[in-house]
C-alpha positions in Angstrom: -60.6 -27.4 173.5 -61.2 -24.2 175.7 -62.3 -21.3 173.5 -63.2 -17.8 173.7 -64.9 -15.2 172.7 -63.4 -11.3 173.7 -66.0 -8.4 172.0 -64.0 -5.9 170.8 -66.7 -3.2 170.0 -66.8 -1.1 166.8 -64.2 -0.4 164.9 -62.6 0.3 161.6 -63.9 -0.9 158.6 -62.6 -3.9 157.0 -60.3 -2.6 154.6 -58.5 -0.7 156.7 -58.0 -3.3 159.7 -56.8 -5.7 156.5 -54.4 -2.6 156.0 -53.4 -2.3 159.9 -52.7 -6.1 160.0 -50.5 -6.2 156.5 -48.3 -3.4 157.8 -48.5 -5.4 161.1 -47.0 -8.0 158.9 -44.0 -6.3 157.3 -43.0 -4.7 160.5 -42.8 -7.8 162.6 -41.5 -10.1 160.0 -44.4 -12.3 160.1 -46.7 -13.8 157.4 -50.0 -11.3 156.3 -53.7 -11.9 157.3 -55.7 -13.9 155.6 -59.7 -12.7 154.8 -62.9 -13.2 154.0 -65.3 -10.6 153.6 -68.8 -9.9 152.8 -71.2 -12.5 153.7 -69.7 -15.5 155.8 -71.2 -17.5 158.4 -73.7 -14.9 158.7 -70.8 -12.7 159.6 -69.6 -9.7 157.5 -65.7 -10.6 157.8 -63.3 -13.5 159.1 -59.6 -12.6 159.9 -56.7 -14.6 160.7 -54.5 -11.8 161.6 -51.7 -13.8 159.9 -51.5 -16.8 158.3 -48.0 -18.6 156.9 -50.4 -20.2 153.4 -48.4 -23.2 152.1 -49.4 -26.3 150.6 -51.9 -28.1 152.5 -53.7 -31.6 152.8 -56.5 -31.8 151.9 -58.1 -34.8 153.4 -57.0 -33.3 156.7 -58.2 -29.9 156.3 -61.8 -31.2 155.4 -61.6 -34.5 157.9 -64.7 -32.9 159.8 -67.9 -34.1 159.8 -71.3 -32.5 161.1 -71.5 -29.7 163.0 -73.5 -26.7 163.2 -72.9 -22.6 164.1 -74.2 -20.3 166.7 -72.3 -17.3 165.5 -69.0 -18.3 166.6 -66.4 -19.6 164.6 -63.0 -19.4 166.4 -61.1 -20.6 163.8 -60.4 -23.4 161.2 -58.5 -24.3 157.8 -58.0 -21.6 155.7 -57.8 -22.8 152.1 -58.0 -22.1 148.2 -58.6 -25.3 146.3 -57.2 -24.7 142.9 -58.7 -25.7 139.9 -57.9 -29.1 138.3 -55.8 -28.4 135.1 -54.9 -31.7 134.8 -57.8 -33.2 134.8 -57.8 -35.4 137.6 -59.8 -35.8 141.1 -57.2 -35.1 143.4 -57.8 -31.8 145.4 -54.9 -29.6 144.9 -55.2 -26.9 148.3 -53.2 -24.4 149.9 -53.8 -23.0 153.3 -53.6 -22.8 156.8 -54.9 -23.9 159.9 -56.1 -20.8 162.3 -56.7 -21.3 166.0 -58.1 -17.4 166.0 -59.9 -15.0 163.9 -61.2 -11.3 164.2 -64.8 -11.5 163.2 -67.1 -8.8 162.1 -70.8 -9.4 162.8 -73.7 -9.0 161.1 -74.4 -5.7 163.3 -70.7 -4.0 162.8 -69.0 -5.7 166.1 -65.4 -6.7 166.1 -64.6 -10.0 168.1 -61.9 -11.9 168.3 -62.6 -15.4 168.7 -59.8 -18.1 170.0 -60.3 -21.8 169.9 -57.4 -22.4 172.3 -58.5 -19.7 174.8 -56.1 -17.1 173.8 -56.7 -13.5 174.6 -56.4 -10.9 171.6 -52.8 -9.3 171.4 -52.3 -5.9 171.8 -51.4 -4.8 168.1 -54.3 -6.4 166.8 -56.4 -5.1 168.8 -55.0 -1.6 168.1 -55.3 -2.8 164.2 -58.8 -3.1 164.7 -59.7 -0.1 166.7 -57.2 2.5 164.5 -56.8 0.8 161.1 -54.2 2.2 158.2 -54.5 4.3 155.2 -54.3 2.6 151.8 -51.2 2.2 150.1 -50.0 2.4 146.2 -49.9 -1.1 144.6 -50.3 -1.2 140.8 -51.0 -3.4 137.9 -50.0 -2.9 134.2 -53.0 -5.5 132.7 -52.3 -7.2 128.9 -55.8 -8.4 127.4 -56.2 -11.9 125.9 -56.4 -12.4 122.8 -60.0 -12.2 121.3 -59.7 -13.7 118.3 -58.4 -17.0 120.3 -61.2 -16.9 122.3 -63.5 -16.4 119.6 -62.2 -19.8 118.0 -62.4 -21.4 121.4 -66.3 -20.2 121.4 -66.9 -21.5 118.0 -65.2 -24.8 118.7 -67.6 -25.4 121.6 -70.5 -24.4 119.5 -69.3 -27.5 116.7 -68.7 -29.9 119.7 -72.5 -28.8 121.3 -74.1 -29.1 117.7 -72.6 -32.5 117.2 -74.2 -33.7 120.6 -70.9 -34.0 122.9 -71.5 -31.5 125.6 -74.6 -29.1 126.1 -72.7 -26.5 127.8 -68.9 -25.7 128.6 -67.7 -22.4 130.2 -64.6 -21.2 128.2 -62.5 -19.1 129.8 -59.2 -16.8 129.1 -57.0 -14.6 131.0 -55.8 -11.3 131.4 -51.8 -10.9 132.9 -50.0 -8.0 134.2 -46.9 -6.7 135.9 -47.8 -6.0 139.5 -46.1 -3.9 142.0 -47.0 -3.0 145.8 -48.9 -5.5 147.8 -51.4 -8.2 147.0 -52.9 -7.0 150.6 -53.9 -3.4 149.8 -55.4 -4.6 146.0 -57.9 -6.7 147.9 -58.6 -3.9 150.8 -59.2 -1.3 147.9 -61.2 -4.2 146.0 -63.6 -4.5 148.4 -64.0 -0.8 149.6 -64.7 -0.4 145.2 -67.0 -3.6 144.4 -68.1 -4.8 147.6 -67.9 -8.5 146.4 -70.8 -10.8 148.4 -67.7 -13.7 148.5 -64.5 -11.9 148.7 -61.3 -14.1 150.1 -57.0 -12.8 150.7 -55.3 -15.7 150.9 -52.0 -16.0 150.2 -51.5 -14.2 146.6 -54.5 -14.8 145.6 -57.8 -12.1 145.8 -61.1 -13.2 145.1 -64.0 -10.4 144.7 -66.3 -13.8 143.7 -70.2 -12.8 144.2 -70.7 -17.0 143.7 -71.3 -19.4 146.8 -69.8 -22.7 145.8 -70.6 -24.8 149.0 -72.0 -23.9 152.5 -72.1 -27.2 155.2 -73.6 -26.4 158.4 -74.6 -29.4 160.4 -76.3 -31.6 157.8 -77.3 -28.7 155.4 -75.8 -27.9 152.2 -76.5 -25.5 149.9 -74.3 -24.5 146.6 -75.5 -20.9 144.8 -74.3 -21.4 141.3 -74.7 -18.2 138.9 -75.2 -18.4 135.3 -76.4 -15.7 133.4 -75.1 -12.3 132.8 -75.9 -8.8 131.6 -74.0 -5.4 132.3 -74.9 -3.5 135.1 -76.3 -0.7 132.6 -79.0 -3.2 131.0 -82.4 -3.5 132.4 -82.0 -6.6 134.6 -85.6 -7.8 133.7 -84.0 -8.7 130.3 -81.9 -11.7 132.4 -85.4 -13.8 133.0 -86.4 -13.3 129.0 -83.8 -14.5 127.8 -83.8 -17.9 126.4 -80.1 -18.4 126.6 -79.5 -16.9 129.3 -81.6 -18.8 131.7 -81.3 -22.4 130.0 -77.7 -21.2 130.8 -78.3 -21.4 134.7 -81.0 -24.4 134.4 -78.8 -26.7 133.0 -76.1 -26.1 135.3 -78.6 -26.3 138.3 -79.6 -29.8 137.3 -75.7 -30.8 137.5 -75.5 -29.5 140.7 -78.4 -31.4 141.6 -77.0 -34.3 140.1 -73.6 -33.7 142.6 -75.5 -33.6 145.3 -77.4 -36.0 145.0 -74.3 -38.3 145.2 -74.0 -38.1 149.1 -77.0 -36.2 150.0 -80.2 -38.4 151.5 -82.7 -39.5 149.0 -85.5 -37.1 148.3 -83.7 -34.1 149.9 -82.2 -31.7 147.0 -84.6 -29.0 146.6 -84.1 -26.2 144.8 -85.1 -23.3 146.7 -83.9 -20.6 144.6 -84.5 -20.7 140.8 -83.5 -17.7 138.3 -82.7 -14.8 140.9 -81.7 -11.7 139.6 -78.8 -9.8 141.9 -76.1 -7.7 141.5 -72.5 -8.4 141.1 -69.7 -5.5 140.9 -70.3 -4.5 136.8 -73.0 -7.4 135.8 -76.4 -8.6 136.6 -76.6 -12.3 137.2 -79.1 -14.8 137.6 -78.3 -17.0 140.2 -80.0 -20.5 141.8 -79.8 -22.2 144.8 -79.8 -25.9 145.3 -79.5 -27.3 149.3 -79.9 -31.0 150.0 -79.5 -33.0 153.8 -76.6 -34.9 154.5 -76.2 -38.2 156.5 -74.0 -37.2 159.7 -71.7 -39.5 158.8 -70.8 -37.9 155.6 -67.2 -35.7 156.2 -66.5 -32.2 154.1 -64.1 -34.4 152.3 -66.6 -36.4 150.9 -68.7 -33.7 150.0 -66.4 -31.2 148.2 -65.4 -34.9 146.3 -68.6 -34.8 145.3 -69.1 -31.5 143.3 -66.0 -29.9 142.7 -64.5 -28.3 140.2 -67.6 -26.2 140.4 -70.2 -27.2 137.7 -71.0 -23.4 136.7 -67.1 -23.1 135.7 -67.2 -26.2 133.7 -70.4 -27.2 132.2 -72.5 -30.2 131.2 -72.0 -33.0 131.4 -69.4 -31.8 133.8 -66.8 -35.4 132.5 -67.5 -33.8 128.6 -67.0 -30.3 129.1 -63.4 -30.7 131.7 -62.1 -32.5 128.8 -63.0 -30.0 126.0 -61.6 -27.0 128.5 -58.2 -28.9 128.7 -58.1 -28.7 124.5 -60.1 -25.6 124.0 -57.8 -23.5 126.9 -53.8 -22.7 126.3 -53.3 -21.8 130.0 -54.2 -23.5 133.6 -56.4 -21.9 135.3 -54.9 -22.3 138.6 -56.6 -20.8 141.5 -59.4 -18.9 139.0 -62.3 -21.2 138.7 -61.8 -22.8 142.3 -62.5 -22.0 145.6 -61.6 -20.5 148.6 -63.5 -20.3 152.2 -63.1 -21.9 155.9 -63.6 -25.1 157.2 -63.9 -24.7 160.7 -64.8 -27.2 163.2 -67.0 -25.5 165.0 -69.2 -23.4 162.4 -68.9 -25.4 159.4 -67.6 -24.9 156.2 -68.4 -22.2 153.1 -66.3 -22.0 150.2 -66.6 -19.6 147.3 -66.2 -20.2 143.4 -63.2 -18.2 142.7 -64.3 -15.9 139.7 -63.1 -12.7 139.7 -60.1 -13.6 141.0 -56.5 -12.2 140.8 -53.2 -14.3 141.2 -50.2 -13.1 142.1 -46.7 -14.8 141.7 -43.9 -12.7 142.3 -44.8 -9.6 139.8 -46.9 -11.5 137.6 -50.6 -11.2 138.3 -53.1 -13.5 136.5 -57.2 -13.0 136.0 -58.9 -15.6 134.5 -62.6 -14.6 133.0 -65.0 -16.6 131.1 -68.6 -17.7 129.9 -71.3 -20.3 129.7 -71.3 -21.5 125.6 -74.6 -22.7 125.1 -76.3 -23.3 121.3 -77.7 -19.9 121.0 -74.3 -18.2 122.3 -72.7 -15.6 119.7 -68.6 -15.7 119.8 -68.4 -12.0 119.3 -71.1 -11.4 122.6 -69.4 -14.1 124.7 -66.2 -12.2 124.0 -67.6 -8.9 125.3 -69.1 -10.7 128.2 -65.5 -11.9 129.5 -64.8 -8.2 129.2 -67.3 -6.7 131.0 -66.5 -9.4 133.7 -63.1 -7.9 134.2 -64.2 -4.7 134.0 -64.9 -5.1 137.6 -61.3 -5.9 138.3 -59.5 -4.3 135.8 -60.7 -1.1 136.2 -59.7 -0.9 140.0 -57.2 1.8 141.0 -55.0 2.3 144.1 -56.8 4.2 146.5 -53.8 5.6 147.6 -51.9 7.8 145.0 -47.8 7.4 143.7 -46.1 9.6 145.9 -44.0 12.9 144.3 -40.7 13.7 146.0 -39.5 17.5 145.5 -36.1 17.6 145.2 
């Protein structure tokens, strides 16, 4: 494998290369970029300048094994693992694989990076150094129903009080007719909420602040958040409150628990307990577990291991999938699973896709839930979900509908 690494200098921002490389896209007849953005491999941004996302295998995308990263990444699988609705195992991904990617450092530098050698095109390159304006898109959103989810939330209460879960996160969704393109609602997403996790792939954009799963050489480290209060309460509030933070502990001790199942005796640590940071609308209190893994242990095994994620399902994780298939009238789909890179040079990071819009066709989809615990309140939980897709649903095209004069 002869790869490269071609430094491209500053450039535009993000957003607006996303924006070059989507119109890119429609002129040339090819498939869209494919992105993730904020905090990556140590990297602010991972491109594929265009990526045909299909239905993918699995096994084969996550085949590798160890490895570890020295800043470059070069390229990889590109994939969205969606969550299992029908309660089974199997791993359910779309994707593609990437032999090249623009990458924005930690320090504002474009590179494009080639696993095969290649040398970066002359319209990408031009994408990065000139960018493009935003264009309209819009989405008409329908709210859930709250008195369903109420119901849901007191159903899970009766089924915690009677001893047959301890925690479940109960979700619901928001749909809408959308219009424009699924590229310049994620470039105007980020610019507006600057999510930590952000991912484009396909029609799916994820402005998740969660880390599901990092894997670099025999590290891994899963960031599950739990815990939530609007961005206008006093955040010290998160750390007092008893729900709140037996919320995140409980689901840290099931993430302990997956990793535990291929990691090395003795090495899950919890390095990170009860963290209060910002997400786009919320506060959240967010933990980190890490464990060591033997080298012969693959990605496959590992994302076998702990996913679904355990903070989108609850405890025990077996309990609570089951109660989410009665207590929720729609899949979930690609809400509530992950997206990130596998490469096989720098490792693989995957995000828990919260925040997250789908789009099929015109329809767009946003799922949005909560941790039910004992001392959860149906009416609160239902606010929660809203101020969760405040974030989302408040977004508006940067660029404005056009008036013609006639």
């Amino acid at each position: 494998m002869s790869s490269s690494a071609e430094r491209l200098g500053a450039g535009a921002p993000v957003a607006a290369v996303l924006r070059a490389l989507a119109r890119r896209a429609e002129r040339d007849g090819i498939a869209p970029p494919a992105a993730l953005t904020g905090s990556w491999f140590g990297s602010r941004a991972v491109v594929a300048p265009s990526l045909d996302v299909r239905a993918v295998d699995a096994g084969e995308a996550l085949r590798t094994g160890s490895r570890r990263s020295g800043g470059f990444i070069g390229g990889g699988w590109f994939l969205a693992l969606r969550y299992p609705d029908d309660g089974l195992d199997s791993l359910d991904a779309t994707g593609a694989w990437s032999d090249s990617v623009l990458r924005m450092d930690d320090q504002g530098c474009w590179w494009f990076e080639s696993l095969s050698g290649q040398s970066c095109p002359p319209d990408v390159r031009r994408a990065v150094r000139r960018g493009d304006v935003a264009q309209h898109w819009e989405i008409d959103w329908i709210p859930p129903d709250g008195d369903a989810h109420r119901a849901a939330v007191r159903a899970c209460l009766t089924a915690i009080a009677a001893g047959d879960v301890y925690q479940t996160c109960v979700c619901t969704r928001f749909t809408g007719e959308f219009r424009g393109s699924v590229a310049d609602l994620f470039a105007d997403g980020i610019e507006a909420t600057a999510p930590e996790r952000g991912a484009f792939l396909g029609g799916v954009a994820s402005f998740s602040p969660e880390l599901f799963l990092s894997r670099h050489g025999n590290e891994v480290r899963s960031s599950p958040i739990k815990g939530t209060l609007p961005l206008s309460a006093d955040p010290a509030l998160l750390r007092r409150s008893e729900k709140e933070v037996a919320e995140n502990v409980m689901i840290v001790d099931l993430v302990r628990n997956d990793l535990g199942r291929v990691c090395l005796p003795g090495t899950v640590t919890v390095p990170e307990l009860l963290q209060v940071r910002p997400a786009p609308g919320v506060w959240h209190l967010m933990s980190t577990v890490s464990g060591a893994l033997p080298p012969a242990v693959s990605d496959l095994d590992v994302v076998a291991a702990v996913f679904p994620p355990g903070s989108v399902t609850g405890a025990p994780k077996s309990s609570a999938r089951r109660f989410i298939r009665q207590w929720e009238h729609a899949p979930r789909g690609a809400y509530c699973g992950a997206v990130g890179l596998s490469s096989p040079v720098a490792g693989l990071e995957l995000n828990v896709a919260i925040r997250t819009v789908e789009v099929s066709g015109s329809t767009a989809v946003l799922g949005v839930g909560g941790g039910i615990t004992i001392d959860s309140d149906p009416e609160a939980e239902w606010q929660e979900c809203l101020t969760k897709a405040r974030a989302v649903t408040g977004l508006t095209a940067r660029a404005k509908v056009p008036i013609f004069v006639g």
